[in-house]
N, C-alpha and C positions, 0 to 999 in steps of 0.2 A: 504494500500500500504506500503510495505515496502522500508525504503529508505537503503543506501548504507548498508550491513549486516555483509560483509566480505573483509578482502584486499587479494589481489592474488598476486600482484605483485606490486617490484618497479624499475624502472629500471634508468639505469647510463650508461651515451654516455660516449664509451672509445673512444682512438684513435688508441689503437692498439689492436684488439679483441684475441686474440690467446695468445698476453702476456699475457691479465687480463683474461682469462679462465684457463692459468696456474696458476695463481695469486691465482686466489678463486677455485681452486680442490686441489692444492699439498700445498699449505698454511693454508687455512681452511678448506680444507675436503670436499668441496661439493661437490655434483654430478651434471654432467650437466643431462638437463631431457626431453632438446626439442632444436630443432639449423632451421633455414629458414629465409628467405629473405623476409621482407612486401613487401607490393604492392607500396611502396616508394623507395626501394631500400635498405633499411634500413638492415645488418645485424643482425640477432638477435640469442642470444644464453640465455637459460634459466636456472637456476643453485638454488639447494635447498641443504639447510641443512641435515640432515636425520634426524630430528625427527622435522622439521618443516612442515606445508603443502605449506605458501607462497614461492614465489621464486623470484630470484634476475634477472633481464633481462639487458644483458649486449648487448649495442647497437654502431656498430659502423655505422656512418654516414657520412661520409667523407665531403662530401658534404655541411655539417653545420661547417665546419672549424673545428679547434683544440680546443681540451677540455682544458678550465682553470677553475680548480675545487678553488673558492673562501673559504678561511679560515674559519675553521669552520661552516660551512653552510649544512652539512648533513653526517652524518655517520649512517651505519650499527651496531647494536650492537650483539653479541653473545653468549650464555654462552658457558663456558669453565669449567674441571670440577678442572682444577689447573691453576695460570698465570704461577706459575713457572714451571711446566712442559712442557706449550706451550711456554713461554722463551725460552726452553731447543730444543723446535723443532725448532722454529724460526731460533736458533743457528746453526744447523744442514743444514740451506737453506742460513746462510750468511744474516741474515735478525737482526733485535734488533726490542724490540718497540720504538716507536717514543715520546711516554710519556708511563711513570709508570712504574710498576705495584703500585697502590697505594692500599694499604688493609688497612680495619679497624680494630681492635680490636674483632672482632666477625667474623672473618677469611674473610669475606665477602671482596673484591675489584675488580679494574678496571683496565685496560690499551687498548695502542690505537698501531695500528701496522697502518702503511701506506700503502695503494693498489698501482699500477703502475701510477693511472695518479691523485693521491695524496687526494682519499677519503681515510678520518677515516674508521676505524675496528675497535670498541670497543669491547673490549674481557671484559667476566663482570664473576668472580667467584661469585655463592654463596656464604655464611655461611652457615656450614651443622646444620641440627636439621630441625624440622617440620614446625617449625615459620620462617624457614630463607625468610632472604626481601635484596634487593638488597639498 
């Protein structure tokens, strides 16, 4: 028997779905890939990267009250193939990051952009060459 093999998905109750579907397509780039209602009620909108297979499920739920997303407690992370190029778009939307960009010495770093109802986005560049590690 095999147990759990693959992740598909992870999802994050917004409070306002349409803002954070703007949020994560003209921000980050994704695409959305599938949108319907569960059998709870639950709005549900589904959103991938493009060169990833998992995807993001952005849930609004009314019903469960307002979202208070607790400090530090879970971000997305992404690569990116510059922070400062993605600076340079962020700038373009009226957006900064909220920490960094921090690089290392081997070009390699990180920074953290805010989504609408106050999850991390960690934007993570490689170091280029064949060894690169985050």
């Amino acid at each position: 028997m095999r147990l759990a093999f693959k992740l598909l998905h992870t999802r994050y109750r917004v409070d306002d779905l349409e803002r954070s579907v703007k949020f994560y397509r003209d921000v980050l780039g994704l695409d959305e890939v599938r949108r319907h209602k569960s059998p709870r009620g639950s709005e549900l909108v589904f959103l991938k990267a493009p060169e990833s297979d998992e995807t993001i499920e952005l849930c609004s739920f009314p019903a469960s009250g307002p979202v208070h997303v607790q400090t530090d407690l879970t971000h997305l992370a992404f690569q990116v193939d510059s922070l400062e190029a993605f600076a340079q778009h962020l700038a373009k939307l009226g957006l900064a990051y909220s920490d960094g960009p921090h690089l290392k010495p081997d070009g390699s770093g990180f920074a953290f952009v805010d989504a609408p109802e106050g999850y991390e986005i960690e934007l993570i560049q490689r170091a280029s060459g064949p060894t690169s590690t985050y």
